[in-house]
Each structure stands twice: as C-alpha cells, then as structure tokens.
C-alpha distance (Angstrom), angle and dihedral (degrees) to the residues before:
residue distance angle dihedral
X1 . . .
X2 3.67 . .
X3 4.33 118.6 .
X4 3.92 108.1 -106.5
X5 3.68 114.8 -111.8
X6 4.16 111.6 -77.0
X7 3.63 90.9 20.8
X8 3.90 123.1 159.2
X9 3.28 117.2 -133.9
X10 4.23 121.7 -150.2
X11 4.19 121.5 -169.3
X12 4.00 112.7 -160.9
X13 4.26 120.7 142.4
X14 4.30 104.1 173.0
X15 3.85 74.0 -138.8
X16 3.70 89.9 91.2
X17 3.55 84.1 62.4
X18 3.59 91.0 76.5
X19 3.83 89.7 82.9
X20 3.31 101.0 89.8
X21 3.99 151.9 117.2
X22 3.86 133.1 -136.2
X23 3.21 116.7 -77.3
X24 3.54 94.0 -122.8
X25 4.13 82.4 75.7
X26 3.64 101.3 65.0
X27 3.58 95.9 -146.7
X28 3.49 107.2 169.7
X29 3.81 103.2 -148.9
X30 3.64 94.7 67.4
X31 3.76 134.3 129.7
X32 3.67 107.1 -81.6
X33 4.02 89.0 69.3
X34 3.98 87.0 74.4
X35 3.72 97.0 33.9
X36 3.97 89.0 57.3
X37 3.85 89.2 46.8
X38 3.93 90.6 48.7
X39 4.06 92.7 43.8
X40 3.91 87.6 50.3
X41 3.29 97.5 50.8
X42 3.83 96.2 46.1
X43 3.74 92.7 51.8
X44 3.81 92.2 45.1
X45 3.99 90.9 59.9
X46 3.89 85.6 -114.9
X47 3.71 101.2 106.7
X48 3.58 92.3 54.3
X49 3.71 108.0 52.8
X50 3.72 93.4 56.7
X51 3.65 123.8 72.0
X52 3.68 124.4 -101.9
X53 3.50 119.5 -127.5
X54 3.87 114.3 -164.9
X55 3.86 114.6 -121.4
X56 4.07 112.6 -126.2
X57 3.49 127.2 -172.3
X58 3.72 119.4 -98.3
X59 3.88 121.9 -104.4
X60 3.71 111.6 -124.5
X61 4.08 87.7 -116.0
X62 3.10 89.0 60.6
X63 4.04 98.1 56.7
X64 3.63 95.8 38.9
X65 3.65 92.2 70.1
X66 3.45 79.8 72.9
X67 3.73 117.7 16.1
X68 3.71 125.1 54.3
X69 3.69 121.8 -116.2
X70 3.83 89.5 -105.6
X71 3.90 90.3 56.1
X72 3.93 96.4 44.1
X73 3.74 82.1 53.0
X74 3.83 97.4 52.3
X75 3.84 98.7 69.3
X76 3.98 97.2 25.0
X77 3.57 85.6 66.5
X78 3.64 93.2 46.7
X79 3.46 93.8 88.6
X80 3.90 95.1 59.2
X81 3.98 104.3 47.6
X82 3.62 113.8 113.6
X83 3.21 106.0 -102.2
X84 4.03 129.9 -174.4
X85 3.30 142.2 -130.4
X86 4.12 90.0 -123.9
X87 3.97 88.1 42.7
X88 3.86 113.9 32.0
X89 3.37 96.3 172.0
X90 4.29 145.1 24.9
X91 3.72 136.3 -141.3
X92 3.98 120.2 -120.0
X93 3.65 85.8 -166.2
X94 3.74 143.9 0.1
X95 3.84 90.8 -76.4
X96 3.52 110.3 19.4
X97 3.78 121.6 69.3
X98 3.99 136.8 176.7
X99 3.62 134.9 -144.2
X100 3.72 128.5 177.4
X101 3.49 94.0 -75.5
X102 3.46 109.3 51.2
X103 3.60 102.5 91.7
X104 3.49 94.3 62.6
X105 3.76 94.2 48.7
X106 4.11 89.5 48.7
X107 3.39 93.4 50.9
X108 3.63 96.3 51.9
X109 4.01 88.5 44.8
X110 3.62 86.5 60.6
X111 4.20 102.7 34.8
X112 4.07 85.8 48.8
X113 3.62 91.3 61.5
X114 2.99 108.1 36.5
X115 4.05 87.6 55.9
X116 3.90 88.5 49.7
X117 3.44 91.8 53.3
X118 3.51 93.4 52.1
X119 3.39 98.3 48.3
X120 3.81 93.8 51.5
X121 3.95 89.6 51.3
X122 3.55 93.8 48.0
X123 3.83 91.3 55.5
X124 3.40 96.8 -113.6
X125 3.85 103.0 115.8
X126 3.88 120.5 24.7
X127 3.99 92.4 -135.7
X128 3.62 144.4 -31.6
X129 3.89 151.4 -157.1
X130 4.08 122.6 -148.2
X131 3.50 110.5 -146.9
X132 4.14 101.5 -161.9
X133 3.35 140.7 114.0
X134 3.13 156.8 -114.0
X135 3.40 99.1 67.2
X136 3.59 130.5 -127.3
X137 4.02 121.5 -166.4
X138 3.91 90.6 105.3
X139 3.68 99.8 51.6
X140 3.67 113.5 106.4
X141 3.66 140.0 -162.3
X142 3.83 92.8 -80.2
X143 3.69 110.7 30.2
X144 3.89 155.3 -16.5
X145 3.88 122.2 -66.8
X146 3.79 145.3 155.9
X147 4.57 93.6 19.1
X148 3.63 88.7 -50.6
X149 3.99 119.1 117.2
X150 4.20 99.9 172.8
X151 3.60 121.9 18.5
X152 4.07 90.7 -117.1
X153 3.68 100.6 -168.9
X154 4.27 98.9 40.2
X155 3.91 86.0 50.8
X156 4.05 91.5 46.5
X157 4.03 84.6 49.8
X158 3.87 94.6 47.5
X159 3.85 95.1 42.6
X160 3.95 90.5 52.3
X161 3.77 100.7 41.4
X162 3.78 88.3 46.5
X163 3.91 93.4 47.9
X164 3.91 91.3 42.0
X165 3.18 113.5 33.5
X166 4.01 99.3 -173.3
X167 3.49 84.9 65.8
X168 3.80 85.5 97.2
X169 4.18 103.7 162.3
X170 3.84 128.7 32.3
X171 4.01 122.1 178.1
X172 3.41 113.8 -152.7
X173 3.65 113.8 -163.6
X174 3.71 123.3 -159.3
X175 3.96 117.2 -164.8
X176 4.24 92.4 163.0
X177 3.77 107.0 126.9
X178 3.60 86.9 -117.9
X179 3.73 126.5 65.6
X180 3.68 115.4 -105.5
X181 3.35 97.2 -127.0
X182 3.95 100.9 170.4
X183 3.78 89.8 51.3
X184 3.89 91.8 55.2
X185 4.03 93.4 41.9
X186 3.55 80.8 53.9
X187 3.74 104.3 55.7
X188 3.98 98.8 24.3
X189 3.66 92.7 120.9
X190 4.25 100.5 37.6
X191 3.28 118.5 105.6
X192 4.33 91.3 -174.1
X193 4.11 87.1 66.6
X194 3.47 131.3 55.1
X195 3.36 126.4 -169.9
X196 3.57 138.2 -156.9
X197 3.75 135.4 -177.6
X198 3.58 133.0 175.4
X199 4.03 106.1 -171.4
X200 3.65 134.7 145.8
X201 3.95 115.2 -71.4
X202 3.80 132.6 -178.1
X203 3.99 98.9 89.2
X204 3.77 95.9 -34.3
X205 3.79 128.2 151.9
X206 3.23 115.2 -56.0
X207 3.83 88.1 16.2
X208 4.39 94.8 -140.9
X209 3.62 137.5 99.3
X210 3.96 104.1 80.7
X211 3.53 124.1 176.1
X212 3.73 91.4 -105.0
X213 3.99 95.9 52.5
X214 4.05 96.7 95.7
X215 3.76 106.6 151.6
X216 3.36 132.8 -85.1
X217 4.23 143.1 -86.6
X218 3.90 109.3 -33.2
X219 4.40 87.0 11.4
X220 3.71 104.3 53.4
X221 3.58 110.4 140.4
X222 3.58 87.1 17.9
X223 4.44 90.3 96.4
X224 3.45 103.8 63.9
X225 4.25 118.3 -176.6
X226 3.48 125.7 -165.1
X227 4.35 100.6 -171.6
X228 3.68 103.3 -176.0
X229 3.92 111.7 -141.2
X230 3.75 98.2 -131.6
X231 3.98 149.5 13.5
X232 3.72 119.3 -100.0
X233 3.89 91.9 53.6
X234 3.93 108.1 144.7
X235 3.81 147.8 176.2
X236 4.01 93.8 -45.5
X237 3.77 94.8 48.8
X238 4.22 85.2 55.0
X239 3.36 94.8 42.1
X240 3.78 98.9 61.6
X241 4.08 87.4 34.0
X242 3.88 82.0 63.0
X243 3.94 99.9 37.6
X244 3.90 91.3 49.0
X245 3.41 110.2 37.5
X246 3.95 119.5 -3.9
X247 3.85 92.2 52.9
X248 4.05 100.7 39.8
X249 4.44 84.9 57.6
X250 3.26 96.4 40.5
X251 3.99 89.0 55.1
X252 3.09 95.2 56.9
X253 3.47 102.4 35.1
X254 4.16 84.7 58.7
X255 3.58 100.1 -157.5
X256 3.53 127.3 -153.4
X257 4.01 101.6 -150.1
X258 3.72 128.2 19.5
X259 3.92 123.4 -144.9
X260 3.61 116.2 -175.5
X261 3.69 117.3 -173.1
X262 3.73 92.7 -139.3
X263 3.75 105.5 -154.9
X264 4.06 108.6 154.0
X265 4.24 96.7 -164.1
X266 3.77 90.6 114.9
X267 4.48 72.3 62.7
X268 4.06 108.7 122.5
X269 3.99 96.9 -96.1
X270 3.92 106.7 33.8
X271 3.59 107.8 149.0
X272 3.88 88.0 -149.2
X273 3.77 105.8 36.7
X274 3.90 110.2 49.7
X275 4.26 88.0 -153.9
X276 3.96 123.1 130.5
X277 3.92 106.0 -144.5
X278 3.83 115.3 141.7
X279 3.56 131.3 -141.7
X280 3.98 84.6 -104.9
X281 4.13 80.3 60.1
X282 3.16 94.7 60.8
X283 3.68 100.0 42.2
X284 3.68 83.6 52.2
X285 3.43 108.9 52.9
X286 4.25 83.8 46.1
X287 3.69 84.0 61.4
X288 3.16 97.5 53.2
X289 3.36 103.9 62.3
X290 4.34 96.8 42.3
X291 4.02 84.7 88.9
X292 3.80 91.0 52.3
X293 3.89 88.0 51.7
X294 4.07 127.9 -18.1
X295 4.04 82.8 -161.3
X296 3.89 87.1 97.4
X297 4.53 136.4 156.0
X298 3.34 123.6 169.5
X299 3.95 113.3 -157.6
X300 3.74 110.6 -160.1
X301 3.85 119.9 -119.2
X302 3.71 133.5 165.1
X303 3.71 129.7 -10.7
X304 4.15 123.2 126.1
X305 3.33 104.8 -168.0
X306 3.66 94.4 89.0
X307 3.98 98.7 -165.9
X308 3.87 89.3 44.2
X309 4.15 90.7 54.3
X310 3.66 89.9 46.9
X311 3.90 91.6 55.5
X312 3.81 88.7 42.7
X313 3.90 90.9 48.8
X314 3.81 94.9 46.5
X315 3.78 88.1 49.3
X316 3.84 95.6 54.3
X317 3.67 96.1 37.0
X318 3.92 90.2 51.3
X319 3.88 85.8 57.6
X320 3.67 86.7 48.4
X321 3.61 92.1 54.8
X322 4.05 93.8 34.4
X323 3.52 113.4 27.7
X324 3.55 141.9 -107.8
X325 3.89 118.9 -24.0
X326 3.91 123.8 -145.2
X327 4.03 110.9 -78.7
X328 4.07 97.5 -159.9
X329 3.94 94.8 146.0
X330 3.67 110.3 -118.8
X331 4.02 80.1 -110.9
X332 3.86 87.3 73.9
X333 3.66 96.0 61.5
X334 4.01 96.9 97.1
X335 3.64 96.7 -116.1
X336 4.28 125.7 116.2
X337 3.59 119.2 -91.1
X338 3.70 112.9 -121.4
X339 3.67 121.3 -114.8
X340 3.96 93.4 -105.6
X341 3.99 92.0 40.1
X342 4.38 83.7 51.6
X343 4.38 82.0 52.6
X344 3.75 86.0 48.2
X345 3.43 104.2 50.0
X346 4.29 90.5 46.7
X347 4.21 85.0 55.9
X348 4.11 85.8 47.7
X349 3.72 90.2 45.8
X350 3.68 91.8 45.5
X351 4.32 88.7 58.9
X352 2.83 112.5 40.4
X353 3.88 85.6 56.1
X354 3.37 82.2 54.9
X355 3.21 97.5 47.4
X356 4.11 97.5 44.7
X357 3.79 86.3 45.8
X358 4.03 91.3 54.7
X359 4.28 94.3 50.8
X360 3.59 92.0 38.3
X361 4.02 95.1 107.2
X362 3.52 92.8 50.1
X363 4.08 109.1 43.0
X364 3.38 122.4 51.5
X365 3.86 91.2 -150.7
X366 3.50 96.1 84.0
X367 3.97 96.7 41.0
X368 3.72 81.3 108.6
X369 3.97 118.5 85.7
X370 4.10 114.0 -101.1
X371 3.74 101.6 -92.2
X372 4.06 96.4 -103.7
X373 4.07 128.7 122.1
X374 3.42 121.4 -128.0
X375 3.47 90.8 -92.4
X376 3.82 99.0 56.3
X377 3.66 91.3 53.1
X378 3.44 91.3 66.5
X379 3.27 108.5 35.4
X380 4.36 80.0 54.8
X381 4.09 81.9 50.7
X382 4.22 85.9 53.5
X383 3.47 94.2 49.1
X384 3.62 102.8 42.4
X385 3.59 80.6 58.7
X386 3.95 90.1 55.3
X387 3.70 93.8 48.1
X388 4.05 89.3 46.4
X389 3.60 82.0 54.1
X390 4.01 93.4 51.6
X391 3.75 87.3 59.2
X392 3.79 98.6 49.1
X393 3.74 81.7 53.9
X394 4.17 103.4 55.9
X395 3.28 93.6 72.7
X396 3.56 89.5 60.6
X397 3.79 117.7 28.0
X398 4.16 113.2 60.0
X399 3.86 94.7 -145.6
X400 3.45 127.3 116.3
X401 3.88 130.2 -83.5
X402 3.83 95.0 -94.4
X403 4.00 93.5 36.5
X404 4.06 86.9 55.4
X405 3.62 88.5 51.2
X406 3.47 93.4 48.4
X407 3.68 95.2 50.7
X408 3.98 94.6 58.9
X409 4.06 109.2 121.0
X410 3.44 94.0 -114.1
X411 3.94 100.4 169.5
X412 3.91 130.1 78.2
X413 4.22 74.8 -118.7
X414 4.02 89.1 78.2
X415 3.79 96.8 33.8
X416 2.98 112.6 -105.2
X417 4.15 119.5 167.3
X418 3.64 111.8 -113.1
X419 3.94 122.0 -130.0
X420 3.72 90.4 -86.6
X421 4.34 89.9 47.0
X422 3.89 116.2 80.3
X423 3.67 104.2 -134.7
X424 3.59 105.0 -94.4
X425 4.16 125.2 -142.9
X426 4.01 83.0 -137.4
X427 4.09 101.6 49.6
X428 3.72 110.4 129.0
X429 3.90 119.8 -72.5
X430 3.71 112.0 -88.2
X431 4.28 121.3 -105.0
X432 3.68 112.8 -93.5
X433 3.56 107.1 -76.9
X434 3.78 90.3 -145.6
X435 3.79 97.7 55.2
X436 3.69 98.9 101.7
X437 4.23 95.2 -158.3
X438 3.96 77.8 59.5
X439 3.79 92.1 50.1
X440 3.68 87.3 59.7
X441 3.54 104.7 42.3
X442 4.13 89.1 54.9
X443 3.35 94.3 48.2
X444 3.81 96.7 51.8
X445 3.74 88.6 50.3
X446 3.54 99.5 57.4
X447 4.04 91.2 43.0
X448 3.84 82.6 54.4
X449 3.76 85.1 59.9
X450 3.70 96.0 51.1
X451 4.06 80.5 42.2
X452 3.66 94.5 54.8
X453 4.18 90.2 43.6
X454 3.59 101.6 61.5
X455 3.46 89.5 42.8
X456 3.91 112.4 44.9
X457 3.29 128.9 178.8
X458 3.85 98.6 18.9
C-alpha cells in the first residue's frame, strides 16, 4: 500500500538492540537509548501516525561505496569470533566493541536508511527519522571508531547519488557534540555533498573539525566546522550558528536531500557532552532548515541520556510530522542576559567571524560585511583580547570556568592593550586573581563590552 502524500516516514527494528554488552560493562551506547526513544514515541501518539518503514540489511555494494573491503570485513566477521561465556564480545578499537550480534544490527542501521532516503527522494514520503543504532558519524573510510560500526548517513548519501544520479547535492548536517569526523574524511573531496557540523572544540573527543578544515581540491568550502569554544553552550549559541552560517550555504548550495546526523549529546544532561541545548533546540534548528529543503531524514547518532534523546527525538519528529516551530532565539525573549551567557555570546561572536571569514572566497553569501558598526568591531577586537587573556590564565588560577573569566583585567586600570595595542610581553602585571573586589570589577568590564556590542552607538 502506497504512503499518502506528505507522509513521515520512521525506521526502528528492536533487532538493533542486539548490539550490545553486559550490563556489568556500563557502556553507555547500548540498546536501551533507542528502546526509550521508541517507547516515548509510541505512548506520545507520535510513532503511530507516521509510516513504518521496515529496516533491511545492507547489501555489501552498497557499503563499499563507502567502506573499504577491510572495514566491511571488520563487523561481518563479528558474528563468527569465538566468543566466551566470560567475554561475549571484543573491541575493534578503544571505544567501539562487537558481540555476536552486531552485524545484524549494523546492517540494518545502514539498509534502513538508505531505504528512507530513497523513499523521501522518490517522493514517496514527505520526510523521515531512523531510529537505530549503532551509530555511524565516526566511521571512516577504513574502519570503525568512536561506537560507530558503518558510517550510516555517508553510505545512505553514496547509495542514493549513485542510484539517482539527478540527485546532484546533499547537505548533511551534523549537530552531535562531537565532530563527525568519518563523515567529513569521507566527503573531503565531493563537491555534490556538503557537510556541516557544529560540535564541541577546544580538545574535545575526537579532537577535529577546526574552522580551517574546509574540504579538499574540487570541495573546498564545501566542509564547513563550527567548534564551539566551551561546554555549557545552548539553544542561543545554535541558533545564531544556524542563522549565520549553516543556513546562508545551504541556500545557496540548494540541496536536494537533507541528512542530519541527529545525535542530541550537546542535550541539557548528557553525561558525556557538558552542552545545554533543549529539546525546543533541536526542534528549532530542524525547522530551520525545512525552507532550505522539505526533502529531510534525520539518522540518529549519539546521545546517552536515554530520557533526554527521547524528548529530543519526539521534539524533532513532531516537527517532522507538524511543521516548522517558531525559531525566536531564547535571546529574544526580553529578559537580561546573565553574566556567563554575556561571556558566551562574545566566544560565539568571535566564531562565527571566524568561521564567515574562513568560507568567504567560496560563498557568495557572506560577500557582504558582518552586520557590525565601527564601534562593535572593536569593542569584539577588546574582548577577544579579554577572552585570550582568560585562557593564558587557566593554567594558572584553580577557579572555575566563569570565575577565570571573571578575573580577566579587563580595564585600561590593569593594562591591558587596547584594540589598536598589540599585546605586549611587558604590559603591566595583572591584579591579583584572588582578590575577590578585583574579581568583580573584571568581570563587569568585560560584560560592559558585550553591553556596549549589542547596543552600538548608544
């Protein structure tokens, strides 16, 4: 029976859930996160007004677009090792492990999506989400890493621009708090996918995906990272990530197909990703890309707090099902920014200059100047130089994030250079850290700057 018009379409087989370790392991990407997701969704009335589309396992054709033979090999030989009683399963690399059921469950990661994809490009569902596991977005051309066995999304990309070849340009979006690094190995030299990630940078897991890695020969510009600076970032910082730089490419790229590797560990409550996006995020940052292209799957990735990614799934897929939501930034609401959310929004400001400044030679989208007077520019220039000054100060000062931030001499009182003054190895020593009036004083200063940015001229 054929899908009716604008249906959504939804992959989950509990099969997948035959990946998995004892419990004595406390691995924390095991099968109860999509069993939670599945069981919310049913009991929310979600699961059941989209249309399920049975997962099947992938044909080895269809992975070695992707994977090398080696890596294909890997986890269809997982099934066969001889395991014990004492230890039912093996890991292929510090992170990732097998067991005899993993095959089956990669396979039908893979084989679901790739069917969902190809039913969305061939018209015959509107959208769709695949709830399976094991993930994928670290998976490389050469072998499993970081929980994920095949890279689910690149080999859902490859199968349908190689079965339909007008499908000339898919975006794949990545919002997992890590970078997917296997997915942009995979496509650094394709010009026919773009791919964008905004993850958490500064050191963190699996420590790639800087603002200068863009792609490669015929595909530069066409890899575009977005490394946050901190933990703690939430909906406003991916809001504007989205509004400023994700959204303007992906407009003019004009894809044909969206994948978004839809890992929710940047979710409020992660145990491994220290970010503060809601469910509302989420279902924001979803919405905003339906104008660029309705043609829309979301392929679920990391995430290990198993109520929060149910939440998080249930938002996105009701905005599947529903349509877009409203994307006012939780900046917009009328209400004072706290002191830490003022430091946030600086480091924000600061990349996706960065970023912007980076792509400019290869969109034409940003061939306008970064809406800023005179005045904001250099108040930004002053308090990059503040928050440059925070991080020459971690090493030394054992306060927390928001206390080190607060402690940066801010003021021409503790010498700091002005915009126009290179730092100098001979400026004035900085105020006691310690002294607690000083503390204060700092801090104020550099939430005057942020003051005195969003409001210039005044």
């Amino acid at each position: 029976m054929a899908a009716p018009a604008g249906a959504t379409g939804i992959v989950y087989d509990d099969r997948c859930a035959r990946h998995c370790l004892p419990a004595r392991e406390g691995h924390v990407e095991r099968p109860t996160r999509t069993i939670v997701i599945w069981e919310t969704l049913s009991r929310l009335g979600l699961a059941e007004r989209c249309v399920r589309i049975p997962a099947r396992c992938a044909e080895y054709d269809e992975l070695a677009l992707t994977h090398s033979s080696e890596h294909i090999a890997v986890v269809m030989d997982s099934d066969s090792h001889p395991y014990t009683e004492e230890e039912p399963f093996r890991y292929v690399d510090p992170d990732t492990y097998v067991c005899p059921g993993t095959r089956t469950a990669a396979l039908l990661a893979a084989g679901g999506l790739i069917d969902l994809c190809e039913r969305v490009v061939l018209g015959e569902l509107a959208n769709g989400f695949s709830v399976m596991r094991p993930p994928g977005h670290h998976a490389g051309l050469d072998g499993p890493m970081g929980f994920c066995l095949f890279n689910n999304v690149a080999v859902a990309a490859n199968v349908i621009q190689e079965r339909y070849p007008e499908v000339q340009r898919i975006l794949i979006v990545d919002w997992d708090v890590h970078h997917g690094n296997g997915t942009e190995d995979i496509f650094a030299g394709n010009d026919r996918v773009l791919f964008q990630s905004i993850h958490r940078g500064s050191g963190f897991y699996p420590c790639s995906g800087g603002v200068d890695d863009i792609g490669k020969g015929p595909a530069l510009g066409y890899t575009v990272n977005v490394p946050l600076p901190r933990g703690g970032m939430g909906d406003a910082a991916y809001l504007e990530v989205f509004q400023k730089v994700f959204v303007p490419i992906a407009n003019e790229f004009k894809p044909q197909l969206i994948i978004v590797s839809a890992g929710f560990d940047a979710c409020d409550g992660d145990p491994l990703g220290g970010m503060s996006v809601t469910p509302k995020g989420f279902s924001q940052m979803l919405s905003m890309l339906i104008p660029v292209c309705s043609r829309i799957v979301l392929a679920l990735e990391g995430g290990y707090n198993v109520q929060a990614i149910a939440n998080c799934s249930a938002a996105c897929l009701g905005v599947l099902l529903d349509g877009a939501v409203s994307t006012d930034s939780p900046a917009q609401n009328g209400k004072s920014k706290t002191r830490k959310q003022l430091l946030m929004q600086a480091e924000v400001d600061e990349m996706i200059a960065s970023v912007r400044t980076v792509h400019l030679p290869f969109w034409s989208c940003f061939d306008e100047p970064h809406p800023l007077s005179d005045t904001v520019t250099t108040v930004d220039s002053r308090a990059a130089t503040l928050l440059a000054q925070i991080d020459s100060m971690k090493s030394s000062i054992g306060l927390s994030t928001e206390a080190q931030a607060s402690t940066v001499a801010a003021a021409g009182d503790a010498g700091i250079p002005s915009a126009s003054e290179p730092p100098s190895s001979h400026a004035p020593a900085v105020a006691n850290p310690h002294d607690e009036a000083a503390v204060a004083t700092l801090c104020d200063a550099l939430v005057g700057l942020a003051v005195a940015r969003e409001q210039p001229g005044q």
